[in-house]
mmCIF file of the N, C-alpha and C atoms, coordinates in Angstrom:
data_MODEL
# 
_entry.id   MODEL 
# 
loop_
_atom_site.group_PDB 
_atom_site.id 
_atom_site.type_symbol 
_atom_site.label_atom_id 
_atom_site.label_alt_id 
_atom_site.label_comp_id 
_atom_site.label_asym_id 
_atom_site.label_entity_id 
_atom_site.label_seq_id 
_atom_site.pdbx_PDB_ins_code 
_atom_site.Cartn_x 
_atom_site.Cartn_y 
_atom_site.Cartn_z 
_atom_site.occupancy 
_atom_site.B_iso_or_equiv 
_atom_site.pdbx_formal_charge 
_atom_site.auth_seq_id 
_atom_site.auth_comp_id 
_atom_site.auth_asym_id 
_atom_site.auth_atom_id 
_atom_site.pdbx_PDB_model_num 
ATOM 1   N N  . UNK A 1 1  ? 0.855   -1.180  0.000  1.00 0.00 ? 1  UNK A N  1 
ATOM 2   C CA . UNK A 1 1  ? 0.000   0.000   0.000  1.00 0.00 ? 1  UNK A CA 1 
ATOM 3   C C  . UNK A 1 1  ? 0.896   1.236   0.000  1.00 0.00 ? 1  UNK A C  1 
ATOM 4   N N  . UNK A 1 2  ? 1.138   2.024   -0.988 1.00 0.00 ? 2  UNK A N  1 
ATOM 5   C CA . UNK A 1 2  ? 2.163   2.895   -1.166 1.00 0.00 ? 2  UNK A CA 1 
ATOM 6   C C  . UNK A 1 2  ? 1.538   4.011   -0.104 1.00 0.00 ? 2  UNK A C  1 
ATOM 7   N N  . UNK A 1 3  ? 0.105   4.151   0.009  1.00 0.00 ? 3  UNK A N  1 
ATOM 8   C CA . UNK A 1 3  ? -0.349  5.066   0.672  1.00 0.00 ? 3  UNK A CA 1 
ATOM 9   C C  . UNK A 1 3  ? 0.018   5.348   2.304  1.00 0.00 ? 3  UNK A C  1 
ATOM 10  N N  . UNK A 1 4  ? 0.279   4.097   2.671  1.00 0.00 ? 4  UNK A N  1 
ATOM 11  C CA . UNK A 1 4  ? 0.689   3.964   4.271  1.00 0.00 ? 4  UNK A CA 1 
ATOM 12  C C  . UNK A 1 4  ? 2.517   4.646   4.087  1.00 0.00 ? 4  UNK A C  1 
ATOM 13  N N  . UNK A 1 5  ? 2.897   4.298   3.008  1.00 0.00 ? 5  UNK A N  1 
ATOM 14  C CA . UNK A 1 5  ? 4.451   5.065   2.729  1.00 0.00 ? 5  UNK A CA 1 
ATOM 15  C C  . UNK A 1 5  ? 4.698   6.021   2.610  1.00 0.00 ? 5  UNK A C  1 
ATOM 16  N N  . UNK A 1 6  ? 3.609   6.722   1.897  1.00 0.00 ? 6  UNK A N  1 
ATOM 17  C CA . UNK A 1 6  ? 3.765   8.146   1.475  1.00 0.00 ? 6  UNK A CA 1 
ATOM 18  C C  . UNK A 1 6  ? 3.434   9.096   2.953  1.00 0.00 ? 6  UNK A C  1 
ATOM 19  N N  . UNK A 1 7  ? 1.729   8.258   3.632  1.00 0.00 ? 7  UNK A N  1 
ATOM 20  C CA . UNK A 1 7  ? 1.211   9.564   4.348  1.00 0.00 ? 7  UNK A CA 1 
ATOM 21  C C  . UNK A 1 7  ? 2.706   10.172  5.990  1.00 0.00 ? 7  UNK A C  1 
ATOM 22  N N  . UNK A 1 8  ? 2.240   11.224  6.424  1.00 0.00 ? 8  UNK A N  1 
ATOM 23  C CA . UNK A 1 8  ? 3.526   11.576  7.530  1.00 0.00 ? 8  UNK A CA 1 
ATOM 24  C C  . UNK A 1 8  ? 2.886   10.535  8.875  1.00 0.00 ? 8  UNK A C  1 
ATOM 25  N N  . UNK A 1 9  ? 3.810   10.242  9.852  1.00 0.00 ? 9  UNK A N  1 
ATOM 26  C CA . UNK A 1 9  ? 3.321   9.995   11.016 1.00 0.00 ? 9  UNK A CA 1 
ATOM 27  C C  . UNK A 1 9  ? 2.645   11.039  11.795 1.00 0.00 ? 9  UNK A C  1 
ATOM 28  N N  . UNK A 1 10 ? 1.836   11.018  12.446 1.00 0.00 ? 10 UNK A N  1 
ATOM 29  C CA . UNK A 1 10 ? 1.053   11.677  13.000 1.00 0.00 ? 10 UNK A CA 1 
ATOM 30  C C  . UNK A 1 10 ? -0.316  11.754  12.652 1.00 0.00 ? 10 UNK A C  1 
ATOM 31  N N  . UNK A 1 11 ? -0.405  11.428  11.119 1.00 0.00 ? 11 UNK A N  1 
ATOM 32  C CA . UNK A 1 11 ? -1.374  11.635  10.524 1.00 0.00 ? 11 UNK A CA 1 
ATOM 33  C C  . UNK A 1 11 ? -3.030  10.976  10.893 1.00 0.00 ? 11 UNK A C  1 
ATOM 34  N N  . UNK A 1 12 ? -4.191  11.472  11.112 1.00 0.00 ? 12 UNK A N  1 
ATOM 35  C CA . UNK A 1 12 ? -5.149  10.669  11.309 1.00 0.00 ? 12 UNK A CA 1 
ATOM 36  C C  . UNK A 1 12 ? -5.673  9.420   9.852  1.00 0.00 ? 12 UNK A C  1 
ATOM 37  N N  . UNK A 1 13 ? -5.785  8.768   10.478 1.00 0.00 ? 13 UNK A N  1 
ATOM 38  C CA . UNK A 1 13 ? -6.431  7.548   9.368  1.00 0.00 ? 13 UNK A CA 1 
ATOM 39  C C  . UNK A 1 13 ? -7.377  6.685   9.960  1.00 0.00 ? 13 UNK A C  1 
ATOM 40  N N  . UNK A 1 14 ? -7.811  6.058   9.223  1.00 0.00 ? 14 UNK A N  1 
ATOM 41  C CA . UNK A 1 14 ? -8.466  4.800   9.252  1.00 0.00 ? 14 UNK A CA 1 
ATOM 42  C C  . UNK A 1 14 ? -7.988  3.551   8.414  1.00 0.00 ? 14 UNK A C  1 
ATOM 43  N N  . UNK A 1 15 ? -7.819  2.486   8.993  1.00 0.00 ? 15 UNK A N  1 
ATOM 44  C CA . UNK A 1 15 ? -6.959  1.007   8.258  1.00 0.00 ? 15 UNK A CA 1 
ATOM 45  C C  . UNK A 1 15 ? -8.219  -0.073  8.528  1.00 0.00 ? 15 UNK A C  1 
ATOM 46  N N  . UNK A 1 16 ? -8.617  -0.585  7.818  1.00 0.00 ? 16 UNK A N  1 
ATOM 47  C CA . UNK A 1 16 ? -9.431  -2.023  7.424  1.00 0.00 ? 16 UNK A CA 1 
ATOM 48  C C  . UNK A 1 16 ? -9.044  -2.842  7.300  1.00 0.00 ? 16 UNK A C  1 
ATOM 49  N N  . UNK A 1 17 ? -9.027  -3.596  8.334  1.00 0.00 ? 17 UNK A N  1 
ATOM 50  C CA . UNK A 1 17 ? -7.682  -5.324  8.463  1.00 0.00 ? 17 UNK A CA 1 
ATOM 51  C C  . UNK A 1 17 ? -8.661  -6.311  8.698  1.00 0.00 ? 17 UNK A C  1 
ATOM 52  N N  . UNK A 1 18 ? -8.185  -7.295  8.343  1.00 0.00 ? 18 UNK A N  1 
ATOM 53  C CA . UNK A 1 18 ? -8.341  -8.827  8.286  1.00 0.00 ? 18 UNK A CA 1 
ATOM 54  C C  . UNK A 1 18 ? -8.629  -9.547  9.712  1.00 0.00 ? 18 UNK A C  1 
ATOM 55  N N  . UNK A 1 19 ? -9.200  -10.031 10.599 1.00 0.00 ? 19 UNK A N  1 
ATOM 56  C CA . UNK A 1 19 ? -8.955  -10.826 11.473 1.00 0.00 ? 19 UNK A CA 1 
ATOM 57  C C  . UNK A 1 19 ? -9.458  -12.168 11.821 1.00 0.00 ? 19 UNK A C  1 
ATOM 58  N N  . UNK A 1 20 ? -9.655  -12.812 12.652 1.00 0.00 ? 20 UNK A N  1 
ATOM 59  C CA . UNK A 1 20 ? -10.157 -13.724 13.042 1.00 0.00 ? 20 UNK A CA 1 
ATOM 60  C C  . UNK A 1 20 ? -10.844 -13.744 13.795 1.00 0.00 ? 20 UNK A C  1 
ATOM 61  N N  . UNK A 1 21 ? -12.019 -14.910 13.797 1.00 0.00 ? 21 UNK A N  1 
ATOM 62  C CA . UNK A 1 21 ? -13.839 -14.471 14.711 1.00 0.00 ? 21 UNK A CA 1 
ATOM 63  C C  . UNK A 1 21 ? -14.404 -14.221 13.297 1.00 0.00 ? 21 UNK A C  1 
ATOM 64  N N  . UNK A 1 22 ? -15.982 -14.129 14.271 1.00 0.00 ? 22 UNK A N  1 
ATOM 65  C CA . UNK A 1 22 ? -17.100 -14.026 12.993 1.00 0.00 ? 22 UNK A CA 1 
ATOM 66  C C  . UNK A 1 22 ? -17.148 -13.058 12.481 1.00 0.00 ? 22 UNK A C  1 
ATOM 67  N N  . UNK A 1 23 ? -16.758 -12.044 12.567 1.00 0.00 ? 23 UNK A N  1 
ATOM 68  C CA . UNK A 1 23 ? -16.385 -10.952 11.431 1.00 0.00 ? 23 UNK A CA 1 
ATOM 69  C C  . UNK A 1 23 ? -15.069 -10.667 10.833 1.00 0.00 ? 23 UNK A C  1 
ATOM 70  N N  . UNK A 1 24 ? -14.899 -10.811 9.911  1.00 0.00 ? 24 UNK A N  1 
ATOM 71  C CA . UNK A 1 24 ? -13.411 -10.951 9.032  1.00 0.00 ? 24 UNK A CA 1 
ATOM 72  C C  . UNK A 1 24 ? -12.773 -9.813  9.023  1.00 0.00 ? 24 UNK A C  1 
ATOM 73  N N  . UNK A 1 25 ? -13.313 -8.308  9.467  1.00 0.00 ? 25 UNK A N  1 
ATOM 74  C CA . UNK A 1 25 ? -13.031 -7.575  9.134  1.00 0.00 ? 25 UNK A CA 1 
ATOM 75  C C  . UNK A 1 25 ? -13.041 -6.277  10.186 1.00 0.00 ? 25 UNK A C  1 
ATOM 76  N N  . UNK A 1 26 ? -12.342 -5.235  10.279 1.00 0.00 ? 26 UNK A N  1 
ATOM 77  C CA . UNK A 1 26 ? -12.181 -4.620  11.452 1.00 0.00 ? 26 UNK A CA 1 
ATOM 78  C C  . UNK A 1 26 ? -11.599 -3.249  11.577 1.00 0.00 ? 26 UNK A C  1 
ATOM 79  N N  . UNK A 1 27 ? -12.153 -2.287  12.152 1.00 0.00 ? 27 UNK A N  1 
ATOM 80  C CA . UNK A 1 27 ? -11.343 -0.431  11.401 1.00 0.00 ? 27 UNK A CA 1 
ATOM 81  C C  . UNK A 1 27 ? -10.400 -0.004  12.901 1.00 0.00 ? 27 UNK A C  1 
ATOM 82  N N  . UNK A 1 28 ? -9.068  -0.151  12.121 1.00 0.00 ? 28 UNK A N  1 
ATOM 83  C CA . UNK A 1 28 ? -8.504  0.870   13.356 1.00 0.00 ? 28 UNK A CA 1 
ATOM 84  C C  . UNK A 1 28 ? -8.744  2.337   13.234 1.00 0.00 ? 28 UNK A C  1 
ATOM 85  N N  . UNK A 1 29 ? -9.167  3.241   13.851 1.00 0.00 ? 29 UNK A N  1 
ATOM 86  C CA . UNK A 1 29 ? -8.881  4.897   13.656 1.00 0.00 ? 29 UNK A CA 1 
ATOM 87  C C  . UNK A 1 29 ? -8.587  5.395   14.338 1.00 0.00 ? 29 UNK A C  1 
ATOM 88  N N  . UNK A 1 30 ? -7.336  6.151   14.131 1.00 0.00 ? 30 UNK A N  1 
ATOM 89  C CA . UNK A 1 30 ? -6.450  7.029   14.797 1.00 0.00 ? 30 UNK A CA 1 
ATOM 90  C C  . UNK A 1 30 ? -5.350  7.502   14.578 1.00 0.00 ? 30 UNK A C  1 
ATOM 91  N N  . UNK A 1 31 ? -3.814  8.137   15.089 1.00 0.00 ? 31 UNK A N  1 
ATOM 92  C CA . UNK A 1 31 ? -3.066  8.736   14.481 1.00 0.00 ? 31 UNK A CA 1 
ATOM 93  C C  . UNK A 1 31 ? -1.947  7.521   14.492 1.00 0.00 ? 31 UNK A C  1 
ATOM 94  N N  . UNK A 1 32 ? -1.553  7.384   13.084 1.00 0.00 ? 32 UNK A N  1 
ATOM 95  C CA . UNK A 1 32 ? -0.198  6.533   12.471 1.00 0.00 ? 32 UNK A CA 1 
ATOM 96  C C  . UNK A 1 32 ? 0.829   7.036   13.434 1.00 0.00 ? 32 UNK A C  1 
ATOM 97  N N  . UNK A 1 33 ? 1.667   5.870   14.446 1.00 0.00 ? 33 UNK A N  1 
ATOM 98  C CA . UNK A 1 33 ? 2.248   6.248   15.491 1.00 0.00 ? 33 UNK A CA 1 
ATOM 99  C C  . UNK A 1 33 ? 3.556   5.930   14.373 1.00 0.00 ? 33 UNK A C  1 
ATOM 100 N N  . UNK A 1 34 ? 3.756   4.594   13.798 1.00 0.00 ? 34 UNK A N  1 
ATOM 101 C CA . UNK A 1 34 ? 4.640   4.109   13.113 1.00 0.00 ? 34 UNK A CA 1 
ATOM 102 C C  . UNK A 1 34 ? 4.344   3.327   11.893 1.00 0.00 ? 34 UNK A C  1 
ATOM 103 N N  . UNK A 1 35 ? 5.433   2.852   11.604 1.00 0.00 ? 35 UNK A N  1 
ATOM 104 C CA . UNK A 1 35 ? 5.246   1.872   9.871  1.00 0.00 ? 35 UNK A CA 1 
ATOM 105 C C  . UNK A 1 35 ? 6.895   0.948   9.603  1.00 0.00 ? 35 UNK A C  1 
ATOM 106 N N  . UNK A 1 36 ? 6.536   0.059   9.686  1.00 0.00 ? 36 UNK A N  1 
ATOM 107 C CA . UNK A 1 36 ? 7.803   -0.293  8.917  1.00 0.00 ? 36 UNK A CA 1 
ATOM 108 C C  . UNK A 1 36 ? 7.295   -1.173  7.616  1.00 0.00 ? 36 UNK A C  1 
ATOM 109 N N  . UNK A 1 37 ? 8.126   -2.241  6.880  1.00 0.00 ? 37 UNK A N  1 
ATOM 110 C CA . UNK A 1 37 ? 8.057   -2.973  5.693  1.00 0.00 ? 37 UNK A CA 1 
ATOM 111 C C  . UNK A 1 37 ? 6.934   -3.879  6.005  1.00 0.00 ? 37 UNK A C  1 
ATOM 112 N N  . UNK A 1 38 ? 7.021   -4.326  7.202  1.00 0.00 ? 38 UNK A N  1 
ATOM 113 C CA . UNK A 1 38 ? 5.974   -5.872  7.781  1.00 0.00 ? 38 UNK A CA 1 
ATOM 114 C C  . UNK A 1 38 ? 4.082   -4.880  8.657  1.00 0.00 ? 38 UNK A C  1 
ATOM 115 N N  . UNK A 1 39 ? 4.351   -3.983  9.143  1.00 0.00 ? 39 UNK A N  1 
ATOM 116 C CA . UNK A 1 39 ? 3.532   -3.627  9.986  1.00 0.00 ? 39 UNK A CA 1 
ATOM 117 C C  . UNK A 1 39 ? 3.182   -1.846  10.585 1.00 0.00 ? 39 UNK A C  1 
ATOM 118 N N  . UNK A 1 40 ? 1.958   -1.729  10.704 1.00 0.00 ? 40 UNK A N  1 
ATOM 119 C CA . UNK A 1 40 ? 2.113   -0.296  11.177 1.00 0.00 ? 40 UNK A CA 1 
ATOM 120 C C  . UNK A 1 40 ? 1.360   -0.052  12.885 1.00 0.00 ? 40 UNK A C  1 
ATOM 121 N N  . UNK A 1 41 ? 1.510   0.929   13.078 1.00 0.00 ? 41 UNK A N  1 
ATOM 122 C CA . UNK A 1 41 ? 0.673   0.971   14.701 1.00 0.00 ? 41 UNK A CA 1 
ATOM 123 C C  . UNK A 1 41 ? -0.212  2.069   14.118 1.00 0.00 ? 41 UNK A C  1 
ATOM 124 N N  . UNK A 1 42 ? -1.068  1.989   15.165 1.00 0.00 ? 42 UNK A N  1 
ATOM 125 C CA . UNK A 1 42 ? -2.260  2.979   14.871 1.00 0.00 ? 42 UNK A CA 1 
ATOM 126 C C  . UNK A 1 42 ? -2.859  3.643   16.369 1.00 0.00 ? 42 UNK A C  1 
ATOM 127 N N  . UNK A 1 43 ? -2.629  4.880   16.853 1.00 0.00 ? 43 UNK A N  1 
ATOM 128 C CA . UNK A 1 43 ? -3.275  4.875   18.369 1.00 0.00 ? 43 UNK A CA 1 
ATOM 129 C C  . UNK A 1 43 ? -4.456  5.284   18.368 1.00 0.00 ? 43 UNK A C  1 
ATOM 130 N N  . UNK A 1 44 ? -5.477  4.821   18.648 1.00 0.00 ? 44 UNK A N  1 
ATOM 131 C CA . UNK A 1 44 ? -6.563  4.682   18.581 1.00 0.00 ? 44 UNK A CA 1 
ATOM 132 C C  . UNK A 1 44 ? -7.206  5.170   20.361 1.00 0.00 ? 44 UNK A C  1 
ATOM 133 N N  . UNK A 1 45 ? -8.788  5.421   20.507 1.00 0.00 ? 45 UNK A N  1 
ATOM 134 C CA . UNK A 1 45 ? -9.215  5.718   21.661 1.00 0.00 ? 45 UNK A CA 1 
ATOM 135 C C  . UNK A 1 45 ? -8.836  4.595   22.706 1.00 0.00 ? 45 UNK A C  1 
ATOM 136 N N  . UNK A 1 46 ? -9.093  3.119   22.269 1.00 0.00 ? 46 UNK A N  1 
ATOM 137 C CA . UNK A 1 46 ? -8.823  2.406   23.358 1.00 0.00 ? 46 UNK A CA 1 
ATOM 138 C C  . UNK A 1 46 ? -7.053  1.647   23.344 1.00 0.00 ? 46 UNK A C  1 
ATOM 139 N N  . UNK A 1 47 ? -6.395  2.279   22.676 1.00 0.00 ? 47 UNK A N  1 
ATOM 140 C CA . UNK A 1 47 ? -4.805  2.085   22.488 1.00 0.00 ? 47 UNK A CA 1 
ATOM 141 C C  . UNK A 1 47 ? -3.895  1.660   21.373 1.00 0.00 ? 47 UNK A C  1 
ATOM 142 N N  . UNK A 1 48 ? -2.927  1.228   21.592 1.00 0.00 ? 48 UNK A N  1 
ATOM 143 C CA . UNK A 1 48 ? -1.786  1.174   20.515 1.00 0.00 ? 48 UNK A CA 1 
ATOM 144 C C  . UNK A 1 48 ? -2.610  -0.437  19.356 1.00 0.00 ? 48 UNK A C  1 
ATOM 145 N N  . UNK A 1 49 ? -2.863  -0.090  18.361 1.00 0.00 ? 49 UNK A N  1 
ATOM 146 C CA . UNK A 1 49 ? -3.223  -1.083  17.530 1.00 0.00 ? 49 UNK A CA 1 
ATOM 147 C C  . UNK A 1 49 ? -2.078  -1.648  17.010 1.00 0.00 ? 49 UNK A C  1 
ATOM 148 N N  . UNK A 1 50 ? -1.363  -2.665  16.701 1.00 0.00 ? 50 UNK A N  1 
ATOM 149 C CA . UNK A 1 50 ? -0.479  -3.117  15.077 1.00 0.00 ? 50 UNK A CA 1 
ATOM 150 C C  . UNK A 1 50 ? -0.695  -3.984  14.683 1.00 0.00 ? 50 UNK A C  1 
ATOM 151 N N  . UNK A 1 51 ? -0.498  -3.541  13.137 1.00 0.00 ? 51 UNK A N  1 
ATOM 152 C CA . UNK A 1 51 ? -1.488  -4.067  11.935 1.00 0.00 ? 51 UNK A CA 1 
ATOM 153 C C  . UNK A 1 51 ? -0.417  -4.805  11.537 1.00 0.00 ? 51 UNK A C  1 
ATOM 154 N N  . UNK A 1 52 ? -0.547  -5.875  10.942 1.00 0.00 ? 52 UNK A N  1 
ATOM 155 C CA . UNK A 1 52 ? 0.263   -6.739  9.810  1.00 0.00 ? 52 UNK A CA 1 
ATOM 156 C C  . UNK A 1 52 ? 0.228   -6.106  8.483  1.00 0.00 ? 52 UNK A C  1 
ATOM 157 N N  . UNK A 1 53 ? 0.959   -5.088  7.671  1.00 0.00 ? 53 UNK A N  1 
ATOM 158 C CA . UNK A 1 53 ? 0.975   -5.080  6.170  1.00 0.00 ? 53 UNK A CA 1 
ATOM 159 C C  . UNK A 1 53 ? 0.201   -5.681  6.003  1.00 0.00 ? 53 UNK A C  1 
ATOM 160 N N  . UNK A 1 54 ? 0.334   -7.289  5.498  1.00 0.00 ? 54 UNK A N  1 
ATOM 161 C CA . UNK A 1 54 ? -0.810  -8.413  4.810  1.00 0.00 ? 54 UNK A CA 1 
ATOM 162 C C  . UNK A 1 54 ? -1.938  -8.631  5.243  1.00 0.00 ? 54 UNK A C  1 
ATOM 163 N N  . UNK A 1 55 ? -2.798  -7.943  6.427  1.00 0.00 ? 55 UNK A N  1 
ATOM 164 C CA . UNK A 1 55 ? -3.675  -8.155  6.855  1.00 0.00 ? 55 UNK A CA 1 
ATOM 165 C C  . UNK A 1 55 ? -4.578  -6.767  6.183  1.00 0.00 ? 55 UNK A C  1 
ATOM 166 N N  . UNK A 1 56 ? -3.889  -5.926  5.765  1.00 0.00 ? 56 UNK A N  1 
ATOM 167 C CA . UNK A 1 56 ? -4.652  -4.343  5.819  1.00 0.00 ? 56 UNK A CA 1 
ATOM 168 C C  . UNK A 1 56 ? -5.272  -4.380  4.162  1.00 0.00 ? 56 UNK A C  1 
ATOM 169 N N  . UNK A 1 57 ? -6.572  -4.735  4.317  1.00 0.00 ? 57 UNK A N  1 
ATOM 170 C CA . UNK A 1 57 ? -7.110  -4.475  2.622  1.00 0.00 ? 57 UNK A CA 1 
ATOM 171 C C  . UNK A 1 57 ? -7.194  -3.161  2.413  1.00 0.00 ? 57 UNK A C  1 
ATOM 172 N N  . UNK A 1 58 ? -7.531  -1.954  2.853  1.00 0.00 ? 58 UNK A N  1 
ATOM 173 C CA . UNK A 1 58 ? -8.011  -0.385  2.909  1.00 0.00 ? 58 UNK A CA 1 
ATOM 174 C C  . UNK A 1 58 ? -7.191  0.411   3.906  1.00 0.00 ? 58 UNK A C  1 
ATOM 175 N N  . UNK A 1 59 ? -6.872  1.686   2.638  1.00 0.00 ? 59 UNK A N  1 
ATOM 176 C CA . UNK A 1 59 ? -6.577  2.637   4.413  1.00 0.00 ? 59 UNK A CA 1 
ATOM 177 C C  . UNK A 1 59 ? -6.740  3.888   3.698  1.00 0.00 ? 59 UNK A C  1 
ATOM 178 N N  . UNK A 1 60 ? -7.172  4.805   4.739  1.00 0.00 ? 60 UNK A N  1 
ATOM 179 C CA . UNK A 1 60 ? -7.126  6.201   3.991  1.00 0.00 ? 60 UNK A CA 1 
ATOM 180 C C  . UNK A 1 60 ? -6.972  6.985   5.122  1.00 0.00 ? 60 UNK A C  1 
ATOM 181 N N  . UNK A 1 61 ? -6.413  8.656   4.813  1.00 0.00 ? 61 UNK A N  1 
ATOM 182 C CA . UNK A 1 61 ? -6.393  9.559   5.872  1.00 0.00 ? 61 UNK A CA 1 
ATOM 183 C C  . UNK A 1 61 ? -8.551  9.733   6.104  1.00 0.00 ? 61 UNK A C  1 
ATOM 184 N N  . UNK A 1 62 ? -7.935  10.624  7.199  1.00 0.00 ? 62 UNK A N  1 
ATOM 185 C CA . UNK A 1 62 ? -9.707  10.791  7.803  1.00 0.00 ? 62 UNK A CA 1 
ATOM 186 C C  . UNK A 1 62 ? -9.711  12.130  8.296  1.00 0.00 ? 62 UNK A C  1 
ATOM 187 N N  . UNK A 1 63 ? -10.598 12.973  8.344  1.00 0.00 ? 63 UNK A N  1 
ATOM 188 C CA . UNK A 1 63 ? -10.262 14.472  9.112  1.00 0.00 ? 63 UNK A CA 1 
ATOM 189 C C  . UNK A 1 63 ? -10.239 13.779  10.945 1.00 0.00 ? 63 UNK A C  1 
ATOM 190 N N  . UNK A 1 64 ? -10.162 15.217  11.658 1.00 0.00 ? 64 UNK A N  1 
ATOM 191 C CA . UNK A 1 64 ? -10.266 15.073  13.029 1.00 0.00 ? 64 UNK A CA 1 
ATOM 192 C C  . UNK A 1 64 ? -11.685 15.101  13.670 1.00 0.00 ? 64 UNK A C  1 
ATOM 193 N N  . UNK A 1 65 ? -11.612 14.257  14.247 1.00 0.00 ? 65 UNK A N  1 
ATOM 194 C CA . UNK A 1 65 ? -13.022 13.676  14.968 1.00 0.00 ? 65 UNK A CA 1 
ATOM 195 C C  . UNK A 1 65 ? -14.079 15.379  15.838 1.00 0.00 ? 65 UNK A C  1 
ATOM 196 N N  . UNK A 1 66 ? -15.081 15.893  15.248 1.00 0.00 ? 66 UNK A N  1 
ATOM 197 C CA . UNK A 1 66 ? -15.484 16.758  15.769 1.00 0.00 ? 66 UNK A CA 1 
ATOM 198 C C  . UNK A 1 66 ? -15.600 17.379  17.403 1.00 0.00 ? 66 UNK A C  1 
ATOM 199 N N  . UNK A 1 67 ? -15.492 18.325  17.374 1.00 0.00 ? 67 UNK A N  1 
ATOM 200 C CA . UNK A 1 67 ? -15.908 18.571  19.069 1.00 0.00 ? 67 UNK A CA 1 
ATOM 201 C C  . UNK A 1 67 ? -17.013 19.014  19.179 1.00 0.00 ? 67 UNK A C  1 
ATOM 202 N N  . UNK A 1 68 ? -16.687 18.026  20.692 1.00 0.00 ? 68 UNK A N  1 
ATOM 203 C CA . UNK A 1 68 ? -18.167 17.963  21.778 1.00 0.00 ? 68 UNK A CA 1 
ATOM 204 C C  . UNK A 1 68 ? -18.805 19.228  21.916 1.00 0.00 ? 68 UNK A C  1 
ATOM 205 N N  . UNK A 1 69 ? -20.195 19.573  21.482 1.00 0.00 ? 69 UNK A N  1 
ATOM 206 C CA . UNK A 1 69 ? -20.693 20.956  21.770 1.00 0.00 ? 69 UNK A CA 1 
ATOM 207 C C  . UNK A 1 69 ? -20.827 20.692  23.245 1.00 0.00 ? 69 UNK A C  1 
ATOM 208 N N  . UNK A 1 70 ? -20.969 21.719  24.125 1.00 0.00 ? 70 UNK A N  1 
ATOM 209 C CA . UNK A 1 70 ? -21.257 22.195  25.187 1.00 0.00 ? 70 UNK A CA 1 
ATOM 210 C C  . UNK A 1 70 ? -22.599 21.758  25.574 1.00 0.00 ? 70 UNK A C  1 
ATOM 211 N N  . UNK A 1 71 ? -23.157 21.140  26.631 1.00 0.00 ? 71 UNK A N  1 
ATOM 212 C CA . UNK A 1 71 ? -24.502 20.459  26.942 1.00 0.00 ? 71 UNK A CA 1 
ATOM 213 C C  . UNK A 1 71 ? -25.134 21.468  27.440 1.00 0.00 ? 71 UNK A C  1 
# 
């Protein structure tokens, strides 16, 4: 995925990976902590994700998650 190469770290995204269990399929979102050749991390609300390269069918940047209006 040249796209995980090109974008900067820090960047917000969303990645669509592969797993195991009854749903095959699964979204990390959050900011690209790292990347190497095999794998990337993703920090997400409930923590550090890493993805297998070969597991990731989709990924794209995402804007920043809106703020909370005032109740």
């Amino acid at each position: 995925m040249s796209f995980l190469d090109d974008i900067e770290i820090g960047t917000r995204i969303v990645a669509r990976y592969r797993v195991t269990g009854p749903l095959p399929l699964t979204d990390a979102v959050g900011n690209l902590l790292s990347r190497d050749r095999e794998r990337i991390s993703v920090e997400t609300k409930r923590g550090v994700v890493t993805i297998g390269r070969a597991d990731i069918v989709a990924a794209k940047e995402v804007p920043a998650p809106p703020r909370r209006r005032p109740q």
